[in-house]
C-alpha positions in Angstrom: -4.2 -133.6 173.7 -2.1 -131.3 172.0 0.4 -131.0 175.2 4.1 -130.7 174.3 5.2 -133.3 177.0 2.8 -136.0 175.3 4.6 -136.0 171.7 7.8 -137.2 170.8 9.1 -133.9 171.0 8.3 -133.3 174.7 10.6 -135.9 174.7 13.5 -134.6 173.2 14.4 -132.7 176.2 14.6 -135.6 178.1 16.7 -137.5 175.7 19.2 -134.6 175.1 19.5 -134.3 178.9 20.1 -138.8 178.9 22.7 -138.5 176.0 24.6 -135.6 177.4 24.6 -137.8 180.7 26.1 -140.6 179.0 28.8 -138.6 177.1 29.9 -137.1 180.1 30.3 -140.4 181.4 31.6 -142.4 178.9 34.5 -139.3 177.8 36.0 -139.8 181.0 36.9 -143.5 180.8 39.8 -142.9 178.9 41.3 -140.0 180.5 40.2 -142.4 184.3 42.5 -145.2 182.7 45.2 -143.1 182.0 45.3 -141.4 185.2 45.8 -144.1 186.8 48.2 -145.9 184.4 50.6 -143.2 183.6 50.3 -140.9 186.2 50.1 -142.6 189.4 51.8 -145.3 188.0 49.2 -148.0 189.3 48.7 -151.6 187.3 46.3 -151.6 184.5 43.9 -153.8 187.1 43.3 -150.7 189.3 42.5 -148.8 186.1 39.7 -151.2 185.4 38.4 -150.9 188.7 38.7 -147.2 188.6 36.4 -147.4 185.7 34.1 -150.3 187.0 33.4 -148.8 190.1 30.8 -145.8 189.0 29.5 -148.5 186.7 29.2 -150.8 190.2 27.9 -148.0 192.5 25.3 -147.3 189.4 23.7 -150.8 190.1 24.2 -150.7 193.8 21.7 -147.5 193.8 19.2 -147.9 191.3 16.9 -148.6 194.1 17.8 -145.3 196.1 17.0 -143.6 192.7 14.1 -145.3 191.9 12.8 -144.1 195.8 14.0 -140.6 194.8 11.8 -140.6 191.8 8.6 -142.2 193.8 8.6 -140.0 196.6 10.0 -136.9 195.2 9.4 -137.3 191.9 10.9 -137.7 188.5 12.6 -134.3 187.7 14.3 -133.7 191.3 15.9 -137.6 190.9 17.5 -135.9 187.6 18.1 -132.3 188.4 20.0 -133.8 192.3 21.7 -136.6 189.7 23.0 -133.5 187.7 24.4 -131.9 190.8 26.3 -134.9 192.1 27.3 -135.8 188.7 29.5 -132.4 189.1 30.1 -133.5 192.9 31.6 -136.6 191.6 33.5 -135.2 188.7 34.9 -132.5 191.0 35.7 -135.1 193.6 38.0 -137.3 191.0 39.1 -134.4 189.7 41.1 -133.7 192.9 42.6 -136.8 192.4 44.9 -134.7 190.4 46.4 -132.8 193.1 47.2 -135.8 194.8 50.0 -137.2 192.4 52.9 -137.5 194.6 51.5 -139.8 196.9 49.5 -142.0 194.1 47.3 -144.4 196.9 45.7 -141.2 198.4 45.0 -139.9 195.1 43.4 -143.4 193.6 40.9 -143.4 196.8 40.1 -140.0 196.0 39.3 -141.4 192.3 37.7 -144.2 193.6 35.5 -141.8 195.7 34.7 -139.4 193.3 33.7 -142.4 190.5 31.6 -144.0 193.6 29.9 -140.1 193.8 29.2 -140.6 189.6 27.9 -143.9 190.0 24.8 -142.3 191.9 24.4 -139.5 189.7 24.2 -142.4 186.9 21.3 -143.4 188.4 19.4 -140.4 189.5 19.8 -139.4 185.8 18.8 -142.4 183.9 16.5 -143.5 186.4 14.9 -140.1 186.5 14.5 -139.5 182.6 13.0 -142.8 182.0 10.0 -141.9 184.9 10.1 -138.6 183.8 9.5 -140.2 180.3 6.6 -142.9 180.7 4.8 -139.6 183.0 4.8 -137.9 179.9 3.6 -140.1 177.8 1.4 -141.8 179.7 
């Protein structure tokens, strides 16, 4: 068995691919927070929501990603994750333009952390199939 995918280093890949995920993720707590806070002028409660909800939506679909990864299999549950992780980031990033009218801009944050939340799960969900297939 001298297969790449069944050694620790097969995977590597895999664990770059989950801690680059989570990086992504986790950098734009802060810069969320302050949007919110500073920019739109919201209360520090909508900020924590702002941040909660991809953290929310990641829960609430675990079980779409886990069907992903069944029937489709592990690698298109991470390389789709990967795509709406950009969706989502895009989507909040929008929120930007929206500053003069700061409601309208905090759904469109909202929506775009909602569109996160599922990549969340693709990903993680994905790599940790993807993971015990390879080793197994």
């Amino acid at each position: 068995m001298n297969d790449s995918t069944t050694t620790p280093r097969g995977l590597l890949p895999l664990t770059v691919i989950l801690f680059v995920s989570y990086l992504c993720v986790g950098l734009s707590l802060t810069s969320v927070s302050l949007q919110v806070t500073r920019h739109l002028g919201l209360p520090n409660a909508w900020a924590g929501l702002a941040v909660g909800i991809a953290f929310v939506a990641t829960v609430l679909t675990r079980g779409i990603a886990g069907r992903v990864c069944d029937q489709r299999g592990p690698k298109l549950a991470v390389m789709r994750g990967l795509a709406i992780y950009v969706a989502g980031l895009a989507i909040a990033a929008l929120a930007g333009l929206a500053t003069s009218t700061p409601l309208a801009a905090f759904a469109v944050l909202l929506a775009g952390r909602v569109v996160l939340g599922l990549g969340e799960s693709l990903v993680t969900v994905g790599v940790v199939a993807w993971g015990i297939g390879a080793i197994s």
